[in-house]
Structures are given as C-alpha cells and as structure tokens.
ZAMARGU-4260 file (C-alpha; in steps of 0.2 Angstrom, whole numbers, plus 5000, padded with zeros to 4 digits):
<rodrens>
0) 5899/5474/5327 | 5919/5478/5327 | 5926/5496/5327 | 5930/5492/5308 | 5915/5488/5303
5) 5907/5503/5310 | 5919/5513/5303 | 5915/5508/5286 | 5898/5511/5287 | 5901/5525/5293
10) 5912/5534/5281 | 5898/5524/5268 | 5885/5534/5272 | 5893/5549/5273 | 5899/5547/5255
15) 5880/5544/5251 | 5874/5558/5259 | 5889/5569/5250 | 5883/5560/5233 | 5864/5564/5238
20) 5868/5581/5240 | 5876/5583/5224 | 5863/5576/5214 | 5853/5590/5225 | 5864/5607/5221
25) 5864/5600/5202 | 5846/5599/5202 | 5842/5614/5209 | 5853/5621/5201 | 5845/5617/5184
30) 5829/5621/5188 | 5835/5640/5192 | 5843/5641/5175 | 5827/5634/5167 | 5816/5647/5176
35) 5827/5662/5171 | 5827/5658/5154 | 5808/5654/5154 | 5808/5670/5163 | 5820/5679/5150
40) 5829/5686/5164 | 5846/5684/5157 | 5857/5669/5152 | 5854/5662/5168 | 5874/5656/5172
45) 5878/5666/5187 | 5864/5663/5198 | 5863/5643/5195 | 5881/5641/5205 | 5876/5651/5215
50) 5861/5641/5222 | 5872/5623/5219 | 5886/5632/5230 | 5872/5635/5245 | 5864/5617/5245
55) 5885/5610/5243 | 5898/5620/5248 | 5911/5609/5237 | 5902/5605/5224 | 5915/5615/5212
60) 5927/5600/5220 | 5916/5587/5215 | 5912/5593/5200 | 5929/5596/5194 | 5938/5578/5199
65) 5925/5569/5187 | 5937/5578/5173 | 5943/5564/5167 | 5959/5573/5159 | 5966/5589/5165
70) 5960/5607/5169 | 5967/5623/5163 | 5964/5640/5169 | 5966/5654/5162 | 5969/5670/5172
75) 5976/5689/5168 | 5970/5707/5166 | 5969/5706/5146 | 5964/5690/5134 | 5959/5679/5145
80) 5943/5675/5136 | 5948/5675/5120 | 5964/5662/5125 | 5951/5652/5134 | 5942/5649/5119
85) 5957/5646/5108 | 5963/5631/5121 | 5945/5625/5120 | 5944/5625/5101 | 5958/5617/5100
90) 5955/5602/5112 | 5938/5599/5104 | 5948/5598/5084 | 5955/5585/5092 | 5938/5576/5098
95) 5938/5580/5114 | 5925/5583/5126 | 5927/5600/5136 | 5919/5610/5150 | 5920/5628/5146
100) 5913/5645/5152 | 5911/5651/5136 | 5898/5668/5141 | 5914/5674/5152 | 5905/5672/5169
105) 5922/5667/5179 | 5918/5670/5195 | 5914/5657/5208 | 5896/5657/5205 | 5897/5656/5185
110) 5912/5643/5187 | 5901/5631/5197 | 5887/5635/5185 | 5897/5629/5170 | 5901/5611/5177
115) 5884/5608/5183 | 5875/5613/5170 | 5884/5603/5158 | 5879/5587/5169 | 5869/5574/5162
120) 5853/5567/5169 | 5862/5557/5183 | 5871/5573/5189 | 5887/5565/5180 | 5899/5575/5170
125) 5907/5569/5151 | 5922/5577/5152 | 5939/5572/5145 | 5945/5594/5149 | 5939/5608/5157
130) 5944/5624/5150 | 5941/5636/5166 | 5943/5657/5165 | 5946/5663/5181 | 5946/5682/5187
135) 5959/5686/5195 | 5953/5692/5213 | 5943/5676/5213 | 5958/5664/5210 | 5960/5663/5228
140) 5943/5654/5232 | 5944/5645/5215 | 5959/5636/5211 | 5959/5627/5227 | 5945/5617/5222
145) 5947/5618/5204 | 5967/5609/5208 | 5971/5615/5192 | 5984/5603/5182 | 5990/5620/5173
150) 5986/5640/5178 | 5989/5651/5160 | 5995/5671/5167 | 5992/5684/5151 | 5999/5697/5161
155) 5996/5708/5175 | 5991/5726/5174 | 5977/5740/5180 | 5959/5735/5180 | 5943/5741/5189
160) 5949/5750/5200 | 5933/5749/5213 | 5937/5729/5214 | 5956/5728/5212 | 5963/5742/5219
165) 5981/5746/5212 | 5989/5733/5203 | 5999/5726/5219 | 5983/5720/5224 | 5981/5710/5208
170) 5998/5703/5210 | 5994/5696/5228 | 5978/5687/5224 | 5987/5678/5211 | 6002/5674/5222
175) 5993/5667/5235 | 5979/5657/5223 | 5994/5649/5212 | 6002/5645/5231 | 5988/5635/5236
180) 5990/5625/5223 | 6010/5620/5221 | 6010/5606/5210 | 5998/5614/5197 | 6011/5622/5180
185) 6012/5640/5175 | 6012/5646/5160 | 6018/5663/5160 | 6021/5679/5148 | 6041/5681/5152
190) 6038/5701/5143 | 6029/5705/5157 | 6040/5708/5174 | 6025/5706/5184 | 6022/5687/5179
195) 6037/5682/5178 | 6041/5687/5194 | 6026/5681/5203 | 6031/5663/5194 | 6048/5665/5202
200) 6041/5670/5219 | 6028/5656/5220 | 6037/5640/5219 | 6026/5633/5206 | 6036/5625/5192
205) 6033/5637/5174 | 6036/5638/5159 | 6037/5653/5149 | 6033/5662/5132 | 6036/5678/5125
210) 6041/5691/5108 | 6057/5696/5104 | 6053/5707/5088 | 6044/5726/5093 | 6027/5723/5085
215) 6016/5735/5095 | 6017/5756/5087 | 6020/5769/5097 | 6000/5770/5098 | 5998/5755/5105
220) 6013/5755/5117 | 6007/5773/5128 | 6015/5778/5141 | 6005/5767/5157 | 6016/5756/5165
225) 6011/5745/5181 | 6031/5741/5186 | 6047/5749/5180 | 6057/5744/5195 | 6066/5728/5198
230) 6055/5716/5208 | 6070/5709/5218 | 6081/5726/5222 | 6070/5739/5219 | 6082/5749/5205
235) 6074/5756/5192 | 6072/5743/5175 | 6082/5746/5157 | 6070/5742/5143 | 6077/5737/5125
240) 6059/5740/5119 | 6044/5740/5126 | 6029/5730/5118 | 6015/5740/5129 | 6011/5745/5147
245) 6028/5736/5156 | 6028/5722/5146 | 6043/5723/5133 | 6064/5714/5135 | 6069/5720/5154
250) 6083/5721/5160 | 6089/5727/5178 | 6108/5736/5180 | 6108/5732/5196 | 6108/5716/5200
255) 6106/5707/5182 | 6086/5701/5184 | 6081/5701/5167 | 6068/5694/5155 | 6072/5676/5154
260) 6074/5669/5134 | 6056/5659/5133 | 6052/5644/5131 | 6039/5646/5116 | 6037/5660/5104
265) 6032/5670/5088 | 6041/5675/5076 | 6041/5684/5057 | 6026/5693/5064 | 6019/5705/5050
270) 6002/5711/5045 | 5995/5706/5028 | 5979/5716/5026 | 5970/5719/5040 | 5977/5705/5046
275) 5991/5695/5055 | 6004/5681/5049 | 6017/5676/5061 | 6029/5658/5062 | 6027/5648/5078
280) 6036/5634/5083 | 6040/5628/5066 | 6022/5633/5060 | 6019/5647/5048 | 6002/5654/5053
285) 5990/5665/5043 | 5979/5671/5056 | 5964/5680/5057 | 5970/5691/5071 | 5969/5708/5067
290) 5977/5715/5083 | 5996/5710/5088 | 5988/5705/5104 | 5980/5691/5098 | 5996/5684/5094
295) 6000/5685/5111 | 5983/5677/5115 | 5989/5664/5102 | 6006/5659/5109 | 6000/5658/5126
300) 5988/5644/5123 | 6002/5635/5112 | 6010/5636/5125 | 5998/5628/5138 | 5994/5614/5127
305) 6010/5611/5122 | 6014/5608/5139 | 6000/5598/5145 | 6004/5587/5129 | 5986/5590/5120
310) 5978/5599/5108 | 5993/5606/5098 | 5992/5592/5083 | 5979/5600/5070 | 5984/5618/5080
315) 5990/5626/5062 | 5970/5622/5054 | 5963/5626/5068 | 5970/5645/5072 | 5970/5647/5054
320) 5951/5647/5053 | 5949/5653/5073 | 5937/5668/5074 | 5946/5680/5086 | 5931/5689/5089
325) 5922/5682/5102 | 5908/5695/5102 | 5921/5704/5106 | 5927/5713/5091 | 5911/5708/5078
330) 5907/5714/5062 | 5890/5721/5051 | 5882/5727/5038 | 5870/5737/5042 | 5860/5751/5028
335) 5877/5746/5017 | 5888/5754/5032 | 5902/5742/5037 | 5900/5741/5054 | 5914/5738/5068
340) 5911/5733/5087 | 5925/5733/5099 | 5927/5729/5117 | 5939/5740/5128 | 5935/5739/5146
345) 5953/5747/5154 | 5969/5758/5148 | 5977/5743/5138 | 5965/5736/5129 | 5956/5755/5124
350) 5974/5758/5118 | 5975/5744/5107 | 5956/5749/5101 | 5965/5766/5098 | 5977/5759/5085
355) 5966/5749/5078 | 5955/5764/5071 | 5970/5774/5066 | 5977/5759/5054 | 5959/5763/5045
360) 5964/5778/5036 | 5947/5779/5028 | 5934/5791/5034 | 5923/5785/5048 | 5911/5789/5063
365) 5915/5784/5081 | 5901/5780/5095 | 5911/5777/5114 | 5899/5769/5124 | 5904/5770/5143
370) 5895/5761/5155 | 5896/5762/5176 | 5890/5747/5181 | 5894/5734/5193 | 5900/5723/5179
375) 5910/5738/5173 | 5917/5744/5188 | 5912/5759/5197 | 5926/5770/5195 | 5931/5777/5175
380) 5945/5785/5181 | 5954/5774/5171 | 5949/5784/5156 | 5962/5796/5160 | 5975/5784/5161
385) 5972/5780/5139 | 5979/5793/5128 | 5965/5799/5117 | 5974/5812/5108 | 5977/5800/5096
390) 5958/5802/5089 | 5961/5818/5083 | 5970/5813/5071 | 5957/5796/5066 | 5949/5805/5052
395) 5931/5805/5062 | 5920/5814/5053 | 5908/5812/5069 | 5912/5806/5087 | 5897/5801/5099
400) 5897/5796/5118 | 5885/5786/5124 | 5880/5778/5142 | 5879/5779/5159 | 5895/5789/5160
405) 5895/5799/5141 | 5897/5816/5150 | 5913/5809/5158 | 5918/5802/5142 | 5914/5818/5133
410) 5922/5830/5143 | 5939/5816/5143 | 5938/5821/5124 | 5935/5839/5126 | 5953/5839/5137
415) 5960/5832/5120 | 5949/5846/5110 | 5941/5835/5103 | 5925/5838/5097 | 5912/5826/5101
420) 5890/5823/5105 | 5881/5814/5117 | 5870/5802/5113 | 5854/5794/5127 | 5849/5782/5111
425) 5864/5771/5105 | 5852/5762/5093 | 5845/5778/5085 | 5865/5785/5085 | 5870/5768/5074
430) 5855/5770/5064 | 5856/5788/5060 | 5876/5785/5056 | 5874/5770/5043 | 5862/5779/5033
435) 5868/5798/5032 | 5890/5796/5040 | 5904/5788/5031 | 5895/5770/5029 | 5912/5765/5043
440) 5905/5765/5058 | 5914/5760/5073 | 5906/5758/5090 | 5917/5754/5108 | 5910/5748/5121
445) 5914/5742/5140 | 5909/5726/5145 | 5891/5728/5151 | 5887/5737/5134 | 5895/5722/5123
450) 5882/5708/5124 | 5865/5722/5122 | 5873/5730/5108 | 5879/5714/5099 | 5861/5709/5099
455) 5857/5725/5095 | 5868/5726/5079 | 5865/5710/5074 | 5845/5713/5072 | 5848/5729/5062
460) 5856/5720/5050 | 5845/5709/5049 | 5830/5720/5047 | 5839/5723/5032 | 5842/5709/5025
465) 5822/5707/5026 | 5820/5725/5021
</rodrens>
C-alpha cells in the first residue's frame, strides 16, 4: 500500500468518525430536550447544546456550514431579539427556510441547541439562512465557529453589571469576536460612537445606518451616557442632539471624528396613535411600533438584508403587519382591564418603558417586578442609573413592587417620593388591580419575570373568557 493511499484512508475515516460523532451529539441531544419537556422542566433549549457540545466539541461548526445560504448575527445591549426576529420574518415571506433562536437563549449552549434541534432524522439540517442572536460576552467563543457571513451591532451601552463589568468590557469582547472573523460585514448603528468606532478599529468591512431627525423626548433620552469623549484623541464629544444614552449626531472639535452620513435610514418619523409611521429607503412604512426604538430595530435589519441581498422584496408587507412584541411588550384583557406587559432589563430600555407610560395620560396602576436572578443579573444597581422621577407625574393611581428585589425597587421610589406597596403575589396584585384600579394596568418586568408572567397573564384572560 503507498503513502497516498494510506493517507486517504486515513483522513477517510476520520471524517467518518467526525460524522459518527455528530449524528451522536444530535441524538443525544434530542433525547435531553424530549426528557425535559416530558419532565416539564423548562423549554429544554439550553441544556441540549450543552450535552451536543460535550459529546462534539465543533458541532456548532458543523452544524452551521450545512447553511446552505448565509448566517447573520445579531448582537448589541438593546433589540437584539426583536431585530432577530424581523430579519427572520422577513427571509421566511420570501420562502425561505431559516434557523433561528427564537426563545432568546443566545449563548453557546442555546446557539448549538437551535441547529440541532432543528435537524431532521439523519442528523441533517434544511436550511437556506440562520438567523443567530448572540450575547455579547459570548461573541468571542461564538462567531468563530458560526463564521458569520454578516455581524448586525444595535449599539453598545451598560448591561448586568455582575457579567459585563463597565461597558469597556462589552466593547472588547466585540472587538475581538468581530476580529476573529475579518471577512464577515458589519452592519453598524453610526449614532452610536461606540460601534462606530469598534467598526473602524476592527478592520472588518461595514456598512452603516442611522437617524438624522430627534425622535427620542427628553424622557426617553436621560441623562446616562456610556462615551462622551472622542474614541481617537480623547477630547470631549460636541453633540447636535442626542437620541438617548451616547447615541445621537457627534461630532469631535478636536480632531474632526464625527458620525459618518449613513448608509441606510429613516426618515418622516412620526406617531400616529399609539403608533409609528416612518419612510425608508423609498418605502413609506405604517408600522406597528409603538416605541421609536423599534424603528431603530427596523432599519438595522434593512440594513442587513439589504446588504446581504435577501429578504428586502415584500419588506414593506411584512413590517407593516410585524408584531413587535415578541412577548416582550404584550397585551390583555383581563376582568375588562386593558392590560400592558413590558420588558426592561437595564437603564435604557426602563427609560424607554418610562416614556412609554407617560404618552398614556389616562389614569392607570403600575406593578414593577424586579427579579435577582442569574438570568437577570446579580447586581440592581442599575436601577439607580434610570430616572424614575418621571412616574410622579404618570397619573398612577396605585404603584406595586414585586420580586426577589421589591424592597430595593421600593426604596428607589421612596428616594423619588414616590409612593408605592409591595407585593409577595404578583398574580393576586394583577387580579386585585383589574377588578377594583383604573381597568389600565401596566406590569414591568425583568427578564426572568417575562416568560412566567406572560403565561400568567395570558391564562387570566382566558379564565375570562370562559368565565
């Protein structure tokens, strides 16, 4: 036998064995999902890549170079989810077949879970895209083997603090993840100076979106922001306007960095109702978006799939009838009580919860729930950083903590003199405010309060209906 030949069977083999241990990790892998569910221990989409991972170390790898198109991620402190699920709506309107992790589990562990679940029976994927959310401190071990064709930034500012650290942190991770992978496009939110200048830095060709108009009120804006110093001489930033947190049209006197004109953006923004209507690249859109930073979330996944040249055709129908919510910002009826949940897990995305409720100038009842989980992060210090003040003037007939942390949450209030009660039973607090409060009820939540009390929610309505 020659050298050759010995090689070949060699390598052979090996690709076998690889193949063989695949089909392994994807089995297994399906069998813990099947026995958590049977078990009604969860969702059962975290664990699963987790044991796949174990049994083949690059099975994210494998998995992800049966995509027979591209992959885009998307990554940044606020919309990532909800931008996800625009770019994946949008490729399936056009037939396509996409992986996705829809339930948000954008770790390694849930990544690796969302392609081999989504296997069929031969441990083989369909797949003409893979619509991947990525968190942020994870990028580093995830892109790498994702090799993503395109990498979507929102924007870069304070997070849990236990896992993130300050927001320098944050902007390192990403730097070296997006390094590691130099041919993959950016697509990057030019308001904020953080991305752009990570996009600069990295090397990695980009391409930009942004708003020119002031859409944000003084509510939404506050006063936190992550960098007001020039990322290239260290003088401090001139601001025409800011949008919220940093992100705004930045200039530096100094040495002339400024925000670049972008690529792709919105414009005629204004809100009709409750909600938005905006024009975009020749499109005049009638959204359901009742937050300006849905537009954002809207634009940047234009943007992507412009770019990646898919997904954009039917785009106007699609968005038009796209609900932003996500069981993230849901709504009920519930003993003839219109009934508002909302997800704020950090300063900027509390702040825009804020000036949400004060656009409602109607009488209503407020429930905070404030968890201290892993999931949520250790540390609530960051409730300091959002400006509560605001609520005093909400019109809140009633105000209720709830959670893990409602004391903390209450005394943050009681610094803003606000009145307020705590609550140990969230679902006797919504009960008792539909039937005898304002019949406009919002409840607030961090993020491992959101999935329990959309279930919640959605079987008190129901036991109305059947009532």
């Amino acid at each position: 036998m020659s050298d050759r030949t010995a090689i070949k069977i060699k390598i052979k083999s090996w690709v076998t064995f690889m193949r063989v241990r695949s089909r392994l990790a994807i089995r297994f892998a399906k069998i813990t999902s099947g026995l958590i569910k049977l078990m009604n221990r969860g969702s059962g989409v975290t664990l699963p890549g987790y044991v796949a991972r174990r049994i083949d170390p690059d099975i994210l790898g494998e998995m992800a170079r049966q995509v027979r198109g591209k992959t885009i991620v998307t990554m940044g402190t606020n919309g990532k989810t909800t931008t996800n699920a625009i770019l994946c709506r949008a490729l399936e309107s056009e037939g396509k077949k996409v992986i996705i992790n829809r339930t948000g589990a954008n770790m390694l562990n849930g990544i690796i879970s969302a392609f081999v679940l989504a296997t069929d029976r031969r441990g083989r994927l369909d797949a003409d895209y893979a619509c991947i959310e990525v968190d942020e401190i994870s990028s580093v071990g995830v892109l790498p083997k994702l090799k993503p064709d395109c990498a979507l930034l929102t924007n870069i500012s304070r997070d849990q603090l236990d896992r993130f650290g300050e927001v320098d942190i944050t902007y390192g991770k990403l730097l070296t993840a997006v390094r590691s992978v130099p041919e993959t496009t950016l697509i990057i939110n030019c308001d904020d100076i953080l991305s752009y200048s990570l996009a600069e830095e990295s090397g990695n060709p980009f391409v930009s979106y942004g708003i020119d108009e002031q859409i944000f009120d003084d509510i939404s804006r506050s006063e936190i922001r992550e960098s007001i110093f020039c990322r290239k001489c260290g003088k401090k930033l001139e601001y025409d306007f800011f949008h919220y947190g940093q992100l705004g049209i930045y200039r530096c006197p100094a040495c002339g960095f400024a925000r670049p004109e972008p690529d792709y953006t919105a414009a005629g923004i204004r809100m009709d109702g409750e909600v938005y209507s905006f024009d975009l690249d020749g499109m005049h859109i009638d959204s359901t978006a009742r937050t300006p930073y849905n537009i954002y979330n809207t634009l940047s996944a234009y943007t992507a799939l412009k770019t990646m040249g898919a997904g954009y055709a039917g785009f106007k129908e699609m968005i038009e009838a796209f609900d932003y919510g996500n069981n993230r910002e849901s709504i009920f009826t519930i003993n003839g009580a219109r009934v508002q949940l909302h997800l704020a897990k950090n300063p900027i995305g509390f702040q825009q919860k804020i000036s949400l409720v004060l656009k409602d100038e109607k009488p209503k009842d407020i429930i905070i729930q404030i968890n201290d989980t892993a999931q949520d992060g250790r540390d609530i210090s960051w409730l300091w950083d959002v400006d509560f003040q605001y609520l005093a003037d909400s019109s809140a007939e009633k105000i209720l903590t709830a959670g893990t942390r409602r004391y903390d949450m209450g005394l943050r209030l009681k610094y803003e003199d606000i009145p307020c009660e705590t609550t140990e039973d969230l679902k006797a607090a919504v009960t008792e405010r539909t039937v005898n409060g304002t019949k406009n009820l919002y409840v607030i939540v961090n993020y491992s309060g959101l999935y329990r009390t959309n279930h919640m929610l959605t079987e008190l309505e129901k036991e109305e209906v059947q009532a």
